[in-house]
N, C-alpha and C positions, 0 to 999 in steps of 0.2 A: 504494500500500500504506500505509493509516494504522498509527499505532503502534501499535493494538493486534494489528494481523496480525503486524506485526512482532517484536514479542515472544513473541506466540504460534510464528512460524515458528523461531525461535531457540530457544524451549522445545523443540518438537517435535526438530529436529535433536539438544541434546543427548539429550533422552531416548530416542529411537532409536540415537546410537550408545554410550551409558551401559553395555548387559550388555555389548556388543563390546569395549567398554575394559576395563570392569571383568575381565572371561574374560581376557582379554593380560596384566592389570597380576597376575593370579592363576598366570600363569605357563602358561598354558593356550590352546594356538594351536591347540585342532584343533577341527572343526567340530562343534556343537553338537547333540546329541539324534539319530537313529538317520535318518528319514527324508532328511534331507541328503546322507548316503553314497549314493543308489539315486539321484537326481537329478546329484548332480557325476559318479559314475560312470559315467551314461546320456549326459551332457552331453558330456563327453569321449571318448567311443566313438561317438557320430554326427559328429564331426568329421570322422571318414574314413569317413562312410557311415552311411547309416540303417541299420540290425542288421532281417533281418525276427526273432529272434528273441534273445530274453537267456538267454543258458547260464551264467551264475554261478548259479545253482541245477541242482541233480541232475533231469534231464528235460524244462528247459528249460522255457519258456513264451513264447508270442508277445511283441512289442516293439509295444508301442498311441505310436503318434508325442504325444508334451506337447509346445505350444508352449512350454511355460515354456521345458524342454529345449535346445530353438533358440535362444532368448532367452541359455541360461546360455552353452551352446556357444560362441556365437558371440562372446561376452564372453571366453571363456576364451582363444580364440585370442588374442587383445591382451594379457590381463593375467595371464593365467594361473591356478593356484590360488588367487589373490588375489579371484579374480571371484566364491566360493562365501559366501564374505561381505558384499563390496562390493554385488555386485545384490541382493542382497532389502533392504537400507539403503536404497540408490540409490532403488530400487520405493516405500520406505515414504516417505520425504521428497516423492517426486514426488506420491505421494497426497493426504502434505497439501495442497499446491497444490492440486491439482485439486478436490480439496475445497472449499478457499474458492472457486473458480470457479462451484465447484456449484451451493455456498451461496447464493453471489450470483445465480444466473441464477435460482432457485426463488422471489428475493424476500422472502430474510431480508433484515430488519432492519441496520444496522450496530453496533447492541447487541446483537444477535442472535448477528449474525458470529462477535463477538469472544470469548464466551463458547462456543458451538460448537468452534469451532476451539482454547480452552485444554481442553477437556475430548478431543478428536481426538487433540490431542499427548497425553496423557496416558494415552490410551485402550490398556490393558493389550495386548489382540487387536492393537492394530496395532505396539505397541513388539519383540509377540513377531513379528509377521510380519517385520518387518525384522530380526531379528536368526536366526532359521533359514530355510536356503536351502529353503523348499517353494515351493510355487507359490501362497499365500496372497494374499502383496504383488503377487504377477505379477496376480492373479486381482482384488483390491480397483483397481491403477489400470486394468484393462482395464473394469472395468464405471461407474468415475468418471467417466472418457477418453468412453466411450460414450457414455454420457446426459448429459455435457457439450455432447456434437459433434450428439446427436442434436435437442439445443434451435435448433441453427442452421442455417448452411447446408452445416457439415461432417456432417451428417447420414449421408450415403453411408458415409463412414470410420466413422461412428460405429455404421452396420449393421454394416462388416464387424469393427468390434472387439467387437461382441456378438455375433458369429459365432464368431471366436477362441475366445471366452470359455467357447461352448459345445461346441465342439468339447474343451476342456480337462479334462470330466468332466460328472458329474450334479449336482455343487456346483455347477461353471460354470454349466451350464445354469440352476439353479434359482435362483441372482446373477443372471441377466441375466432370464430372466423377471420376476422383481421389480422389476426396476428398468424395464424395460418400462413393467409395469402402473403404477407409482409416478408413471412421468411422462405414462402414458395418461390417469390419473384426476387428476390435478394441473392437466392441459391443458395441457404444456409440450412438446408436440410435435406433429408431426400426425398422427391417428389413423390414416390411411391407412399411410403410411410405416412406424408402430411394428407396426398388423396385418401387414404382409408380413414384418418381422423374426421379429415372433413364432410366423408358419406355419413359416418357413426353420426357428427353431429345435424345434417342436415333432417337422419332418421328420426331423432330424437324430437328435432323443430316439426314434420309432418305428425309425427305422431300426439306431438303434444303433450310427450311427460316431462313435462318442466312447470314449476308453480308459478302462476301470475306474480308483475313485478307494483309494486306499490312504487309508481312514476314521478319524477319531480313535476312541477309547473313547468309550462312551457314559454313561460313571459321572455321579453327581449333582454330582462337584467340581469338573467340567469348564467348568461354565458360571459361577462365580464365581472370580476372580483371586485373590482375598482366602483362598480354601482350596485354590488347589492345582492351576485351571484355566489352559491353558497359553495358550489362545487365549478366555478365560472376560473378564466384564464386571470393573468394578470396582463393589461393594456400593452407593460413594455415587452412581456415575453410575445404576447402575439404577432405583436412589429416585427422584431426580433426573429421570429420564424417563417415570418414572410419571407424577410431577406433571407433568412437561410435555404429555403426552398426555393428563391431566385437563384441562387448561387449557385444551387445542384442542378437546376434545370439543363446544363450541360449533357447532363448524363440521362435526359428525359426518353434517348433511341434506345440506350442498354437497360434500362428500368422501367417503362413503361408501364409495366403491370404496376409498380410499387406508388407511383404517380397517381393511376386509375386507382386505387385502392385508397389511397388517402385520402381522395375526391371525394368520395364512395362516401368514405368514414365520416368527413367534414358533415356531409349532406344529412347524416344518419346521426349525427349529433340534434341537430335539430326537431327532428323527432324523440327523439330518445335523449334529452340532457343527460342521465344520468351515464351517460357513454365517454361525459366529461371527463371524466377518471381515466380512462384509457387516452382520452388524447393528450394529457398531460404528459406521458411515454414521449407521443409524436411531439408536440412541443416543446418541448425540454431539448431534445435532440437536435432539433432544427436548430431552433435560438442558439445551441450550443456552438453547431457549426457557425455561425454569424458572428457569434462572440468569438469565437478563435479566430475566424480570417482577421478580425479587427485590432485584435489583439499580435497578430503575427505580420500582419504587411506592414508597410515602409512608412514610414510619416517625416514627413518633411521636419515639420517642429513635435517634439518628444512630450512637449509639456499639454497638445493638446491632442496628442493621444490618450495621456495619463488620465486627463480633466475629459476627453468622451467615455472614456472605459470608467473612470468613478462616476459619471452623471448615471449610467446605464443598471452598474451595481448598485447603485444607491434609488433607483427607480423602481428594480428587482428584491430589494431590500425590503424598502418602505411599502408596498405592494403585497407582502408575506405579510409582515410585522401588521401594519392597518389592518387585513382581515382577522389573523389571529387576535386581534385584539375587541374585532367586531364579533366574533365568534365565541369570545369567553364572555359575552352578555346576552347570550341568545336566551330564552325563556327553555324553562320555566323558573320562577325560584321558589323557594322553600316555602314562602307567601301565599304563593298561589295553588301550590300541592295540597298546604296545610286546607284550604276550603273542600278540598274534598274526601275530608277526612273525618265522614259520618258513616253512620249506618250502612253498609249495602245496601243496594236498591239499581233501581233502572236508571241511568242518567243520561237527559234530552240536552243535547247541543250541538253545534256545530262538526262536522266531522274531524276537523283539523286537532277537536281535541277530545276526540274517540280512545285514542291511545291513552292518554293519561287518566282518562277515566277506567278503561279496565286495569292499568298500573294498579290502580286503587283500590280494587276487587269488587266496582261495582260493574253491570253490566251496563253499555252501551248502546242507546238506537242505533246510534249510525258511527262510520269511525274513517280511517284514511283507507281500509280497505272492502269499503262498502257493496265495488262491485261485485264480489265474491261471495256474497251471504247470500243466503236464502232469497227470494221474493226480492230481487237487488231492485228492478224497475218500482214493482209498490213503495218499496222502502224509501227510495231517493225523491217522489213523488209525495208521498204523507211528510217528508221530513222538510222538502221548501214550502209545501201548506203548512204546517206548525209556524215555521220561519217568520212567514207574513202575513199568518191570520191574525185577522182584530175580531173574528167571533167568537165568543167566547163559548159556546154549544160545539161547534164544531172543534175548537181547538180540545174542549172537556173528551167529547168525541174520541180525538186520535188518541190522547194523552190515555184513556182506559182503553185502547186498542191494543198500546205498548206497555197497560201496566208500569208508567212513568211513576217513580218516587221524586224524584228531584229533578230540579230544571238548573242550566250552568248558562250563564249569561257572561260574556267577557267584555273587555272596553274596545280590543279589538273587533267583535261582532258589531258595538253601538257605532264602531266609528269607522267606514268602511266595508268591513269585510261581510257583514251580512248586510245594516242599514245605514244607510246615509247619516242618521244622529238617532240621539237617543229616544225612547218610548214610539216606537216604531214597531210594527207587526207585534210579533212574542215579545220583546222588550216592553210596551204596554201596556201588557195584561196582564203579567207578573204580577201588575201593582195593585191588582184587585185583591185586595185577602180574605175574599170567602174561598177562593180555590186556590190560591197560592202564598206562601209563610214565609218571610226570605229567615234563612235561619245561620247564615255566614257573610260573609265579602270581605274584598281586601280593596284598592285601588286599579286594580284590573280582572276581578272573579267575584260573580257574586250568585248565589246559590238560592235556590226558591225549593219548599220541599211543598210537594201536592197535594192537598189536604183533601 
């Protein structure tokens, strides 16, 4: 390991556990952003048994087996609660390794390298994969690990961790396809070998044994860090990889395939943000090469090569450091957990925070993966009439359809994300109290129980 890995590996670890300190030192231990909850929960209830279905929601829905799942589970036995933090860190640090492995086996440069890998560590998408427990990190080192193993003679392992991978979703699937083609058209494996991977997994996608993926939004702020995307690029790395894929355009006759395939990839981002993870690999790489030409050709004056190579660092810097530090205030806090911390019962809100509410061992009308449940159409139908009804007969109505105990109102919903302002549809009617008692709130959660 020369010293520039070195430093780079050292960057990387602190900037990966930076929001995780930063959330502890803010006073703030509970797990981050809403998906988390449905994974440690799932994680810790296959422990005595795979579930064939999840009933924290009203109707239930089948239980589609996540390797991540296994992966968290089986952490969990040894370390406990500790493990819904620690592994997706653990996942992001392993990455970078494997990364530089990667790097090396494809025939970068060792200017190359070292610039790649300071833009990896710093790379927004992977600072957030390791710091929320989704299966992101699970998912980036399963497809590294892969096309590492599949350059040698761990090839075998390296089928079946591209197998894993797709078995894990249609993200899965559409990472390891890529990475496939990438190393089909590179000539970094044997073509035979990667074609019978890639029938295994194309079988896998007709057939349809893979569990539905609980999708990001597909807003436009999603895919820059710099406004607001959580798994989004940083502004300089993207620049950054432009040029660098200007610069290999040279070689667009002998690579072609690797060209169409990035294309491919970029377009399928779009659809699928959560594929964001994967192309931080591809952009890391690129920027990399941009950053070493820059750093390698001639410059007239020395001093303002010094001062464009620090503007660049320090854009790539600031760009890591600002999200991580937007990330260790992401919701929930212990504030707003503590409202939910009555009785069991059914609880009626918003989907977005479905999850926290079965975290809490009540059951859920509706939740982030509501297409999957039972009666999904009725369901999503009764739950925007709840949303916006002002009659009160018909809202009584659904509320004994669902056997509702408790109603969950956020400041979020009054402002935005369900209504325009406050006492709006369901917001309202809460405030009638012959049918409803509010019996909690804090400044962002406020709790109604159904009398």
């Amino acid at each position: 390991m020369n010293e520039y890995v070195r430093y780079a590996a050292l960057l990387a670890v602190v900037m990966f556990a930076l929001p995780i300190v930063l959330r502890i030192m803010h006073g703030n231990t509970t797990l981050p952003g809403t998906e988390p909850y449905y994974h440690a929960r799932m994680s810790e209830r296959i422990v005595t048994g795979v579930p064939a279905t999840d009933d924290a929601i009203v109707w239930g829905r089948p239980y589609h087996v996540l390797p991540y799942e296994f992966l968290l589970g089986g952490v969990y036995l040894v370390f406990g609660t500790r493990s819904f933090t620690l592994v997706p860190f653990l996942l992001a640090v392993a990455s970078f390794f494997i990364f530089w492995i990667l790097i090396e086996r494809v025939g970068s440069s060792k200017a190359q390298q070292g610039w790649m890998l300071l833009v990896f560590s710093l790379s927004p998408a992977v600072i957030a994969a390791g710091f929320f427990g989704t299966p992101h990190a699970f998912l980036l080192v399963l497809v590294l690990l892969a096309a590492v193993l599949m350059m040698g003679r761990g090839w075998p392992l390296g089928a079946v961790l591209f197998l894993v991978c797709a078995f894990s979703g249609v993200v899965g699937i559409m990472g390891a396809v890529t990475f496939l083609l990438l190393l089909a058209f590179l000539r970094k494996g044997k073509i035979e070998q990667i074609s019978v991977v890639l029938l295994l997994i194309a079988v896998i996608f007709v057939i349809g044994i893979y569990p539905p993926t609980l999708l990001l939004s597909r807003d436009a702020f999603q895919y820059l860090s710099d406004v607001g995307g959580v798994y989004g690029f940083s502004v300089f790395a993207v620049l950054l990889a432009v040029i660098g894929a200007i610069q290999l355009m040279e070689y667009k006759l002998r690579y072609y395939g690797v060209f169409a395939t990035v294309f491919f990839f970029v377009v399928g981002c779009f659809f699928f943000p959560d594929l964001l993870i994967f192309g931080s690999v591809i952009v890391s790489m690129l920027a990399g090469v941009a950053l070493a030409s820059f750093a390698t050709r001639k410059w007239t004056l020395q001093f303002i090569r010094a001062a464009s190579m620090l503007v660049l660092f320090c854009g790539l810097l600031f760009s890591g450091i600002s999200h991580a530090v937007a990330l260790a205030d992401v919701s929930p806090t212990p504030s707003m957990l503590r409202v939910l911390n009555v009785t069991p019962g059914v609880v009626f809100s918003h989907e977005k925070y479905g999850f926290w509410i079965e975290a809490a061992g009540h059951r859920a009308v509706i939740d982030g993966g509501w297409e999957q449940s039972m009666r999904a159409s009725e369901l999503r139908y009764d739950a925007d009439v709840l949303l916006g009804s002002t009659d009160l007969e018909k809202t009584r109505e659904l509320l004994e359809k669902y056997n509702v105990t408790y109603v969950l109102i956020t400041a979020e919903m009054e402002h935005g994300l369900v209504w325009e302002r406050e006492e709006q549809g369901l917001d309202f009617l809460v405030e009638n109290s012959e049918t409803f008692k509010k019996i909690d709130s804090t400044s962002k959660m406020k709790m109604w129980k159904v009398r």
